[in-house]
N, C-alpha and C positions, 0 to 999 in steps of 0.2 A: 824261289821258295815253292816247294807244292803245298798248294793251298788241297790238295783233297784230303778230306777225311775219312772218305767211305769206300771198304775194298771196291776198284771193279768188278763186273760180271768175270765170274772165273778164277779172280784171285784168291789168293790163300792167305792173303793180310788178315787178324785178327787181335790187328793195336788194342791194349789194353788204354783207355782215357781215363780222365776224369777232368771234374770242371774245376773252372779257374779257382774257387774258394778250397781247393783241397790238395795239400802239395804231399806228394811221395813222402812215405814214414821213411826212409829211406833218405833223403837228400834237405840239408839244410836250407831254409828260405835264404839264404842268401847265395845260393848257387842257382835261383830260381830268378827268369828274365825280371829286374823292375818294374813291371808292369802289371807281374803278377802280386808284388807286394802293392802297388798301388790300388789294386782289384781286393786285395784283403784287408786293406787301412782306409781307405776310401771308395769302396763302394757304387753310392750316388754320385760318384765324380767316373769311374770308368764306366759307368753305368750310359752318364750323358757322352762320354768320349766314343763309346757303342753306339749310338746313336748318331751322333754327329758325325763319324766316318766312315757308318755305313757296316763295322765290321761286327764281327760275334766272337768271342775270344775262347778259346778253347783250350784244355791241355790237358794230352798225351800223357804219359808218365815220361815218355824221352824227349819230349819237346813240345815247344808252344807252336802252335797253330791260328794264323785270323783268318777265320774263315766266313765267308762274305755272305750278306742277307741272300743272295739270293740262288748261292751255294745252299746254304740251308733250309732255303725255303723248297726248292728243288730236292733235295734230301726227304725234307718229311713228304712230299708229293710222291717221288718212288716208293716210301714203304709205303704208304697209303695205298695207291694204288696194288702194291704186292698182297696187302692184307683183303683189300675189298675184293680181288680176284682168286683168292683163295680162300679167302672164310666168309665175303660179304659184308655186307655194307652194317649191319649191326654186330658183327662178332667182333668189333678192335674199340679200342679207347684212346685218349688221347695219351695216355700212361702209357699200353702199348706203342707208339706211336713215338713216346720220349727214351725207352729204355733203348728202344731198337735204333735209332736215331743218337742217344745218347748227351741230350742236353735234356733240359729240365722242362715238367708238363706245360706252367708258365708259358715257357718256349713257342710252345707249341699254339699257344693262343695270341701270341704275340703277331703270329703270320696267318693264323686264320682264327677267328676268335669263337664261331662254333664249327661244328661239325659238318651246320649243312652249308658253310661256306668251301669247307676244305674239298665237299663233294661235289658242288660247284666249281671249284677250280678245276679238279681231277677232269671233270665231262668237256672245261672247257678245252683241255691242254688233248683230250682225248680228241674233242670234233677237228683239231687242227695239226694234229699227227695224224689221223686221216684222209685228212684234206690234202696233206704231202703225200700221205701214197697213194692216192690218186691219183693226184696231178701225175706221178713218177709214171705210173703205168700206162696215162694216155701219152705220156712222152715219148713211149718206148716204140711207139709207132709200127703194134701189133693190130690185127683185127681184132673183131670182137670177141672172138671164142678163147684166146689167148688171152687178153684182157680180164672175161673171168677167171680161166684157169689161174692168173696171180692173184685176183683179189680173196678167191679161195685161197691161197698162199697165208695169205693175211691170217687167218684166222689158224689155219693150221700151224703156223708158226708162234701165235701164244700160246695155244693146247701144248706144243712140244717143252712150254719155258714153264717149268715144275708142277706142268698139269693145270695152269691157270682158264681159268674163264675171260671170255670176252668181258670186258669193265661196266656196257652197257648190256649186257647179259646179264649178268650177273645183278646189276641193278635193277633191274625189270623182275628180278624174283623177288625184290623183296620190296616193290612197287606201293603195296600197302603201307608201308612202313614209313615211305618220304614222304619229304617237304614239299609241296605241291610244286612250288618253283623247279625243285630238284627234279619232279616228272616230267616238267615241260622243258626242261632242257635235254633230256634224255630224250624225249620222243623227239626233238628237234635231230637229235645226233642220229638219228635211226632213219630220219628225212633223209638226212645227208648221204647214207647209203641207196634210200629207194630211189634218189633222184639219179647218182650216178649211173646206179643200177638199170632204172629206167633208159638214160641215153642211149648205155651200149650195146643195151639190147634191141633198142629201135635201133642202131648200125649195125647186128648182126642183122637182123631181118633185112636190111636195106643192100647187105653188101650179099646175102645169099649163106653168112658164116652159122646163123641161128634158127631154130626153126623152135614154134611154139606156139600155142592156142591165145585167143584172148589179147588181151592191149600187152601192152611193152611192160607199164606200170604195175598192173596184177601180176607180169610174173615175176618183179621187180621184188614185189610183196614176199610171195610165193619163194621163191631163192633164198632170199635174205632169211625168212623163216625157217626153212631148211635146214641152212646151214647152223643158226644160230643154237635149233635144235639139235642136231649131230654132234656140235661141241660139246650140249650140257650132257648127252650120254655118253659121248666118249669118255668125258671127265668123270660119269660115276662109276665108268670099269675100267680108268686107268688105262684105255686101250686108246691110242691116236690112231690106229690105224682104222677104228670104226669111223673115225671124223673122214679117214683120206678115201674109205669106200664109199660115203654116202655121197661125198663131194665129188668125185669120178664119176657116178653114176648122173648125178644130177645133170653136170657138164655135158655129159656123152648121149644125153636124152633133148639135149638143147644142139646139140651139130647134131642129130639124126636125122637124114631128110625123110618127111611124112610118107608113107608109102600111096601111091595115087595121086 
């Protein structure tokens, strides 16, 4: 059975659903699985059967779908994230977040019960999808200058996915606004850049690949800053290739050997 409900990146699916308590004007309840009458006559009983196996029970208008907790909690975490990288971390609602999704707001508290937990999860699924393309790059068993020219990559490759903003970018603007928890995890995720940042840049210095003033760490600072700024104006003119000039220059000013 394909348990997915949500098009892929790229597809051109746009299933018309609705939820279990609503069956097609169109088609007799009793050409509808069992289960969905048991979901309209008993309630509290598929309610705890939801529970107890784990599943979320959905339906299509051409078919029934169980689609699993953590399918769906997965679900609201990508629009979440799609909306906070495009409008910010105050421009969506849980409402938003249910219609685009397509279960009920309920729903939606059921797997994160406020707001500043779901931003929470976001930052943390964020620090450890990071943490894998990291690791990828120190795998790939380039030098240092090579090294940043992918982790640049990174960044240029969300600006290119409908104009989006870095997640911790993006959250750092609207800084005032969070839950203090939510800042100290963000500024934790931003470690997790100046630290890498930090190593490969003490190995280019060491291998002869980098060249640059000052400790490993401040320019660690200094990059990451950069870069993070170059996103936010490339995003307000629509232009990615602003992000891919400032990011080339940056690079090419770090392999430049000093003169003298």
């Amino acid at each position: 059975m394909d348990h997915s409900f949500w098009p892929r990146r790229g597809s051109t699916g746009d299933r018309q659903s609705a939820p279990l308590n609503a069956i097609p004007p169109d088609r007799d309840e009793r050409q509808v699985p069992s289960i969905l009458s048991l979901a309209i006559s008993r309630p509290l009983e598929i309610d705890q059967m939801s529970k107890t196996t784990g599943l979320t029970l959905y339906l299509p208008v051409d078919r029934l779908i169980l689609m699993t907790i953590n399918e769906t909690r997965t679900a609201v975490l990508d629009v979440a994230q799609e909306f906070l990288q495009t409008r910010g971390y105050n421009a969506f609602s849980f409402r938003d977040l249910a219609d685009r999704v397509r279960i009920k707001s309920a729903s939606i508290h059921y797997y994160f019960p406020t707001k500043r937990e779901l931003c929470l999860a976001l930052v943390a699924r964020q620090r450890e999808q990071v943490a894998s393309a990291l690791s990828a790059i120190d795998e790939a068993g380039l030098d240092a200058g090579e090294k940043l020219h992918r982790y640049a990559g990174i960044f240029q490759d969300t600006l290119a996915l409908e104009n989006r903003m870095c997640l911790c970018g993006m959250l750092a603007s609207d800084h005032a606004t969070l839950d203090p928890e939510i800042v100290r995890n963000l500024r934790l995720a931003f470690d997790d850049h100046e630290v890498w940042l930090t190593r490969v840049l003490e190995e280019g210095r060491a291998d002869g690949s980098s060249h640059f003033d000052g400790t490993a760490s401040e320019e660690a600072r200094s990059l990451l800053s950069s870069l993070e700024g170059a996103m936010l104006l490339a995003r307000a003119y629509e232009d990615p290739a602003r992000f891919e000039m400032t990011a080339r220059r940056l690079l090419a000013k770090l392999r430049a050997i000093p003169n003298g």
